[in-house]
Residue, then its C-alpha position, 0 to 999 in steps of 0.5 A: x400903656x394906656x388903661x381906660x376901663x369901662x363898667x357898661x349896666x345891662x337890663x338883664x339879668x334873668x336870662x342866661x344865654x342873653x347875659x352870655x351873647x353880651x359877653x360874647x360880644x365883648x370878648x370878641x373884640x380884640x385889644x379889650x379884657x372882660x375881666x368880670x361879669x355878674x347878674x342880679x335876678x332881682x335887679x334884672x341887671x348885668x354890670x360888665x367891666x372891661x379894660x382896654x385903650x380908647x378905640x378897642x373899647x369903642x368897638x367893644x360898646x358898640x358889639x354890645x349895644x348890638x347884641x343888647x338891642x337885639x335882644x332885650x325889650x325894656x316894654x316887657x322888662x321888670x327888675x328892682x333897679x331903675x332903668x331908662x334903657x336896655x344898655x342902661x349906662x356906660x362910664x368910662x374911668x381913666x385908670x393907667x397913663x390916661x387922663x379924665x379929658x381922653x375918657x369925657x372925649x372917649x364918652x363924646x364919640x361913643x355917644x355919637x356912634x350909638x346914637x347914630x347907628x342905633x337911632x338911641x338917644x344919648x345923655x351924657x353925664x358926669x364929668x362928661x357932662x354939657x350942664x350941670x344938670x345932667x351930671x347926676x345919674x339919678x336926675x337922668x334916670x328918674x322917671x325910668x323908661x316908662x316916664x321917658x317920652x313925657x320927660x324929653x318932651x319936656x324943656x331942657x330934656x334933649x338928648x345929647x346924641x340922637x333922635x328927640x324920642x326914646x328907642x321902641x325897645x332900647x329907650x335911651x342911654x347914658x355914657x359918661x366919664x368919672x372916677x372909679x366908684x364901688x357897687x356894694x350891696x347890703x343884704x339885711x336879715x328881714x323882708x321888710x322893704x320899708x326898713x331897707x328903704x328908711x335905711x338908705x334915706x339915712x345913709x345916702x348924701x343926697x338926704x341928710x347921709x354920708x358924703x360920696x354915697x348913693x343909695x336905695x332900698x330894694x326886695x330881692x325876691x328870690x331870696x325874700x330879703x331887703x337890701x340897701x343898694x349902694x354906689x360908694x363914688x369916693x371910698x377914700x373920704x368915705x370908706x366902706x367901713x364907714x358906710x357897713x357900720x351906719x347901716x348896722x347902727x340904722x338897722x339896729x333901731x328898726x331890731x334888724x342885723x345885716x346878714x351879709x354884704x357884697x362888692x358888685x363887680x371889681x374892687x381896688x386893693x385900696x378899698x380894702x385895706x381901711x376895713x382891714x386896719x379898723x376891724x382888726x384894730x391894725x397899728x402902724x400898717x400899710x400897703x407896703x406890707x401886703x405881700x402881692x403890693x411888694x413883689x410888684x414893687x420889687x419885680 
């Protein structure tokens, strides 16, 4: 059985009975899981994962971006997190008896339809990339929808799919195909966005940091703290343990703690397990000795 799974980015994050239509959209397409579903006020932003094979998922997306469309207006739209469209980003992940190249020609079609139906224009990014260029989510998505028009105006900022103009409402999306990464958040024990932000310079690849980490600091309001928004895109060369106890180390020198930290949507077992050996100091252990890992094995 083929497995691809898909963690669509929403602008909203705010208003229940909207994020509830988006997931009504999703769960009404037969053949695809919603397995899980959460919102940040702060952020404005839902993440949605579904699984399911290639041509379900295709009209899960696309019930999505119907029901996204019609109801979120990025012109009157304010959140934390960087945005450039009202269905803001769309990976696919190859997970089970499925290849990378099905989810990059999946990533293809899905872009061509939206664009097509939606009149929104379309990047694709990551291993769904046409240049190296636009692999990166961040370089897509600097300068956020406000910054949209100027930057596809500009020299080497066609779209993908679609018109040559952002969507009135919807500006533009991102589809693409890669690996599973991890959505994990630290909340630290301060509202100083100035320390969360010198806090993820330190800890992100692209500035001197880890390997495999995206970062940025940010202020959820709601509750008047900071938090070090993170994207882990490889948690086996760089695991979760690793990227906590430099935030702890970075925070230490500003005489902030970490109040707590946690997993944006989904997470695989595998994740989990090098936290647990190096925080309880465990010799000789392995996956074989998780119970639900060998009744799976056994069944």
């Amino acid at each position: 059985m083929a497995v691809i799974e898909s963690i669509p980015n929403v602008s909203e994050g705010r208003r229940g009975d909207v994020i509830e239509r988006l997931a009504a959209s999703i769960r009404g397409t037969p053949g695809v899981r919603l397995l899980d579903y959460s919102s940040d006020p702060s952020h404005n932003r839902s993440v949605f994962t579904l699984a399911g094979d290639a041509a379900p998922l295709k009209v899960a997306i696309e019930a999505l971006f119907e029901a996204a469309v019609a109801s979120i207006d990025l012109r009157v739209h304010q959140g934390e997190h960087p945005r450039l469209g009202a269905v803001d980003v769309v990976p696919f992940v190859p997970i089970e008896g499925v290849t990378m190249e099905t989810c990059v020609a999946l990533a293809a079609e899905v872009g061509r339809s939206i664009a097509e139906r939606f009149g929104i224009p379309v990047f694709l990014y990551e291993e769904a990339a046409s240049h190296p260029g636009r692999r990166n989510l961040e370089d897509i998505r600097r300068g956020e929808f406000e910054g949209l028009a100027a930057k596809m105006s500009s020299p080497g900022w066609a779209p993908d799919f679609g018109p040559a103009a952002p969507h009135p409402s919807a500006g533009a999306s991102v589809i693409g195909a890669r690996m599973p990464l991890i959505a994990y958040n630290i909340n630290l024990n301060t509202d100083r966005l100035d320390v969360a932000r010198k806090i993820a310079a330190a800890v992100r690849h692209s500035t001197g940091g880890l390997r495999f980490v995206k970062a940025m600091g940010v202020k959820v309001d709601e509750r008047n703290l900071a938090q070090v928004s993170m994207n882990l895109t490889n948690y086996q060369k760089t695991p979760i343990f690793r990227v906590f106890e430099m935030v702890k180390r970075e925070a230490a020198r500003y005489g902030v703690s970490i109040l707590e930290s946690e997993v944006v949507g989904l997470v695989p077992s595998a994740a989990l397990i090098p936290a647990a050996e190096y925080y309880l100091q465990l010799e000789r252990f392995g996956p074989e000795q998780i119970l639900e890992n060998k009744l799976k094995a056994d069944s």
